[in-house]
C-alpha positions in Angstrom: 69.0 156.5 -35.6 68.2 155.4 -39.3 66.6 152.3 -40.0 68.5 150.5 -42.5 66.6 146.8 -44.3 67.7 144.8 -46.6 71.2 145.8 -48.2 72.2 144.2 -51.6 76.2 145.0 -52.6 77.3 144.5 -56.4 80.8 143.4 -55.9 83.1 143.1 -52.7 84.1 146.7 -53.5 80.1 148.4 -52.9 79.8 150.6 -50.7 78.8 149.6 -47.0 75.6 149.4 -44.9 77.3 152.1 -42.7 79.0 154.0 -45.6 75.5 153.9 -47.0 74.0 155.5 -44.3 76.7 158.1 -43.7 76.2 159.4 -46.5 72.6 159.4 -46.0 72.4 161.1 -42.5 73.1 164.6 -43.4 69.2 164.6 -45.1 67.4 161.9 -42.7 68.8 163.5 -39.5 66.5 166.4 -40.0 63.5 167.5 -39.4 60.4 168.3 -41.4 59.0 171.3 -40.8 56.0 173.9 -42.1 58.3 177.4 -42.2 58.0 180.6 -43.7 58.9 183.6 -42.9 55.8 184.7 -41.3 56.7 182.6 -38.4 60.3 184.9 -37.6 59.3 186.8 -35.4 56.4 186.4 -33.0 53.2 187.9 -32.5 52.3 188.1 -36.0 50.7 191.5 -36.5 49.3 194.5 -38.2 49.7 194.5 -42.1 51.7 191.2 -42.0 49.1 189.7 -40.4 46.3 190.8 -43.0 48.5 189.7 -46.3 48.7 186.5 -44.9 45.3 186.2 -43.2 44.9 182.6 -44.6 48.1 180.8 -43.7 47.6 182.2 -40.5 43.8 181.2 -40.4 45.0 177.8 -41.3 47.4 177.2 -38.4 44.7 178.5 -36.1 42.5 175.1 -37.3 44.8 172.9 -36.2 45.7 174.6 -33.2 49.3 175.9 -33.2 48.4 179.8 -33.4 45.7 181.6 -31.4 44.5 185.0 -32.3 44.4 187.8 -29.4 43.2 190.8 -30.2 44.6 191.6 -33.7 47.8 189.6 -32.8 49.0 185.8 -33.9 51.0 183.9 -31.4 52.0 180.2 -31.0 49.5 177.9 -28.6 51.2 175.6 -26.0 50.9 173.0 -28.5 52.2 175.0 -30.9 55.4 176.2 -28.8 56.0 173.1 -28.3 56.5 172.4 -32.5 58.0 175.6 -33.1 61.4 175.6 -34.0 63.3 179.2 -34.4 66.1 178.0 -36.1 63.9 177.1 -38.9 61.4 179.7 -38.4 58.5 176.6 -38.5 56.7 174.5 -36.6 58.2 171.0 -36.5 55.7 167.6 -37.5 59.1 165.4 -37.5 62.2 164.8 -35.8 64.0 162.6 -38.3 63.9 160.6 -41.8 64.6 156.5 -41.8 66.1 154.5 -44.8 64.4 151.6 -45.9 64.7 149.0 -48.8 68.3 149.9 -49.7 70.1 148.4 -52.8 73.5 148.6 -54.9 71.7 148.8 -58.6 74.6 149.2 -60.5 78.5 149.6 -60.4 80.0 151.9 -62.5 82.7 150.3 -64.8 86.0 151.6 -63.6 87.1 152.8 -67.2 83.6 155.0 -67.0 84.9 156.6 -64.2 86.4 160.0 -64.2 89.8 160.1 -62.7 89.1 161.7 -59.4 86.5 158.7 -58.5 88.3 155.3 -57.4 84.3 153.8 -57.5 80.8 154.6 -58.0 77.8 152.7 -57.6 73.9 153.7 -58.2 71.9 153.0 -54.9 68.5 152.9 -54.8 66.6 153.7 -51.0 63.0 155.0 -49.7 63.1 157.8 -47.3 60.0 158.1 -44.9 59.6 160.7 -42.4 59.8 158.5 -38.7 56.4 159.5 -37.4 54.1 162.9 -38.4 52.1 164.8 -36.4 48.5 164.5 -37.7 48.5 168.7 -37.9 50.7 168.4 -41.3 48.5 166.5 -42.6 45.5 168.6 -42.7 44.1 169.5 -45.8 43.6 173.7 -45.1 46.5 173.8 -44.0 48.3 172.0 -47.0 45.9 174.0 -49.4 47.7 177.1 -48.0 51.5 175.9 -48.5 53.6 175.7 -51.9 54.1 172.4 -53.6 52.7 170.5 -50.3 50.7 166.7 -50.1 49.9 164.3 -48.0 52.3 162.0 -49.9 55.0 165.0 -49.8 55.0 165.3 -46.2 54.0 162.0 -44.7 54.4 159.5 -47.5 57.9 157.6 -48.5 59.7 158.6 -51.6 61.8 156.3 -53.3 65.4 157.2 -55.1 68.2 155.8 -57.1 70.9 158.1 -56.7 74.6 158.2 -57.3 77.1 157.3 -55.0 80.6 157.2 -55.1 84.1 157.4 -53.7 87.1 159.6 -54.3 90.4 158.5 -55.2 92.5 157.8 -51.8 89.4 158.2 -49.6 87.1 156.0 -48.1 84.4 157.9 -47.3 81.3 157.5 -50.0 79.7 160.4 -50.7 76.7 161.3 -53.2 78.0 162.1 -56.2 75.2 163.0 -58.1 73.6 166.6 -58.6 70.2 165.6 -59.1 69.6 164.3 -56.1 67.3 166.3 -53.3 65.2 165.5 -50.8 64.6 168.7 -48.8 61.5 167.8 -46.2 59.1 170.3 -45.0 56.2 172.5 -45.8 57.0 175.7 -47.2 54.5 178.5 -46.9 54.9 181.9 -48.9 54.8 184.8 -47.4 52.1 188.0 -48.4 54.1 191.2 -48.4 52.0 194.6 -48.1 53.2 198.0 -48.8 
């Protein structure tokens, strides 16, 4: 379910609360998740295990990986997170919407001729709740482009919405929109 405040249309013609969040629901019905291919395949061992000694080091601080012998494996806590369809352990189950508005309406002689509207809509997108492991500094340290703010924090966007000529459906129309959550962690190769 997405949590939807505070709508504000342009004209009669604007897209919908429900459009809105329709349109929305393919990137706020997902999860955020730290992945990487290290975490394929479990135990984690031998030379894979050594190139990537401090991802691995940092999942062990916060609990989800546990070191037997000179094997990696997933803790109950962290089988419980792990997700193998995204090769990551999960610290979210969805996204919510907030503080959506209409911005702007395209002029209708602006618009190309497969478009019958577009409209810029500004949002937030905040992950629903995050489990307190994501947010640990080691373990951020170790990942690719990761923060605090990144993972747990809202991000705001204005983005381009629109509808095609004899549909209804509103879809995002604009290519330089992408919110993509999760933590990505690189993976060491040896040879």
């Amino acid at each position: 379910m997405v949590l939807l405040l505070g709508v504000t249309a342009c004209s009669a013609s604007g897209p919908s609360e429900s459009e809105i969040l329709k349109a929305l629901s393919g990137y706020t019905n997902a999860k955020g998740c730290a992945t990487s291919v290290l975490f394929k395949t479990f135990p984690v061992k031998g030379s894979f295990a050594a190139s990537n000694q401090g991802i691995l080091d940092a999942f062990i601080h916060v609990g989800l990986i546990e070191k037997t012998g000179g094997e990696f494996a997933p803790t109950a806590r962290g089988k419980a997170a792990y997700d193998p369809k995204v090769s990551g352990f999960c610290y979210t189950d969805h996204y919510l919407v907030k503080d959506v508005s209409v911005v702007k309406e395209e002029p209708k002689s602006s618009l190309p001729p497969a478009l019958s509207g577009a409209w810029y809509v500004s949002f937030k997108i905040a992950p629903q709740s995050v489990a307190d492991w994501a947010k640990d500094p080691q373990l951020l340290k170790e990942a690719s482009l990761a923060t605090v703010e990144t993972v747990a924090g809202t991000q705001q966007f204005t983005v381009r919405m629109a509808r095609k000529v004899g549909e209804n459906k509103l879809i995002i129309a604009d290519p330089r929109f992408s919110f993509t959550p999760g933590i990505h962690f690189n993976m060491g190769w040896s040879l």
